[in-house]
C-alpha positions in Angstrom: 14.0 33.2 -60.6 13.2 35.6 -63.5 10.8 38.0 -62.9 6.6 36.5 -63.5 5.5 40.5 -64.3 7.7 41.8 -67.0 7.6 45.3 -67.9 5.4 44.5 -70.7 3.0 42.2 -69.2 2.6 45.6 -66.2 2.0 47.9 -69.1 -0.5 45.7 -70.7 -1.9 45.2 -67.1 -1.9 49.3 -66.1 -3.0 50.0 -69.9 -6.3 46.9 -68.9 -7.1 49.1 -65.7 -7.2 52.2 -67.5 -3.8 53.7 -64.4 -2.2 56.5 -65.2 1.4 55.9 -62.9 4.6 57.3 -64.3 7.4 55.5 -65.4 8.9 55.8 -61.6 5.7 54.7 -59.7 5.1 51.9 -62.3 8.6 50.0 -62.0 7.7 50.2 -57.7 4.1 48.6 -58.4 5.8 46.0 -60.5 8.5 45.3 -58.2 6.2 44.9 -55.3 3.6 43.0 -56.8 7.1 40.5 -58.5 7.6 40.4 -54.5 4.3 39.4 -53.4 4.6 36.8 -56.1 7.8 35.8 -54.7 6.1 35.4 -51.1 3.5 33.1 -52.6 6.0 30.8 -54.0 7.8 30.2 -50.8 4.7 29.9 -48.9 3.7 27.3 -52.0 7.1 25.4 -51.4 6.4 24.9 -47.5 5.5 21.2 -47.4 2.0 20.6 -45.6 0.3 17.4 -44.8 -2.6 15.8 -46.4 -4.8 15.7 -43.0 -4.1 19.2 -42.0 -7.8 21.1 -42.2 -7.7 24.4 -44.3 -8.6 27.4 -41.3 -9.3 31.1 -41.8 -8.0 31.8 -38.8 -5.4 30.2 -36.2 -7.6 30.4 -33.4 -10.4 28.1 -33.2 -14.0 30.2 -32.8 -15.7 27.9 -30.0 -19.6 28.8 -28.7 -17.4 28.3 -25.3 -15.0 31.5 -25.9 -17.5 33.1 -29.0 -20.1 35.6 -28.6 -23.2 34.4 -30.5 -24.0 36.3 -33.7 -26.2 39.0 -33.4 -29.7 39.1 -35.1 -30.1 41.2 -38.4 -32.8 43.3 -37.8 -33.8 45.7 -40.8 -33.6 49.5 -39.8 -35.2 51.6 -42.6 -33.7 55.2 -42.6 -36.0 57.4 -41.4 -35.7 60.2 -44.2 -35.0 58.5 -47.6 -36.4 61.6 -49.6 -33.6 63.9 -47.8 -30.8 61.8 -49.3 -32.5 61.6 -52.8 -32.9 65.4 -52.7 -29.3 65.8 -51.9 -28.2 63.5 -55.3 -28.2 65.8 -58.7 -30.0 63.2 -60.4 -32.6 60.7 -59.6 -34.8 58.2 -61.0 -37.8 55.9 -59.3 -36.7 56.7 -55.6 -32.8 55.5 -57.1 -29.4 58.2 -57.6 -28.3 58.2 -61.2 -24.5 58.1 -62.0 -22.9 59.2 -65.0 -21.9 56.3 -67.5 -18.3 55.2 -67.3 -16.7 55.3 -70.6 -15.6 52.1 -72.2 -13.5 51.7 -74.7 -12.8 48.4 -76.5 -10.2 46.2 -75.3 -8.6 44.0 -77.5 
């Protein structure tokens, strides 16, 4: 099986996600993510049948063996001004953040 990341597609990827990795960390991302891919596809090739139910876990969650869930109660902090007095910049009770530059990707 040929490789699915080339080493163009990762640069086009790292150069998307604005990364800075060096030439050695960049061919061990590549290679472990052409691995992970690699893992999929044999997981993909196991044949499954129609009737089996898709799970997010391999234990069951009963109310028998489960604890029930817990109520969400709403706790306000009890000193919001002390955080926003600790942030260098706010705005209507909220912390400002610098922009993020963008640059145009095309």
């Amino acid at each position: 099986m040929s490789e699915a990341i080339t080493p163009e597609v990762f640069n086009h990827l790292v150069e998307l996600a604005a990364l800075a990795l060096d030439p050695q960390e960049a061919e061990y991302v590549r290679k472990q993510l052409n691995n992970q891919l690699k893992a999929i596809h044999e997981l993909e090739a196991i044949p499954l049948e129609g009737d089996i139910a898709a799970t997010s876990h391999g234990v069951p969650y009963t109310a028998a063996i489960s604890p029930a869930p817990r109520e969400d109660v709403w706790l306000p902090y009890p000193d919001p001004k002390g955080i926003l007095a600790q942030a260098p910049d706010t705005s209507d009770s909220y912390i400002v953040v610098p922009d993020i530059p963008h640059t145009t990707l095309e």
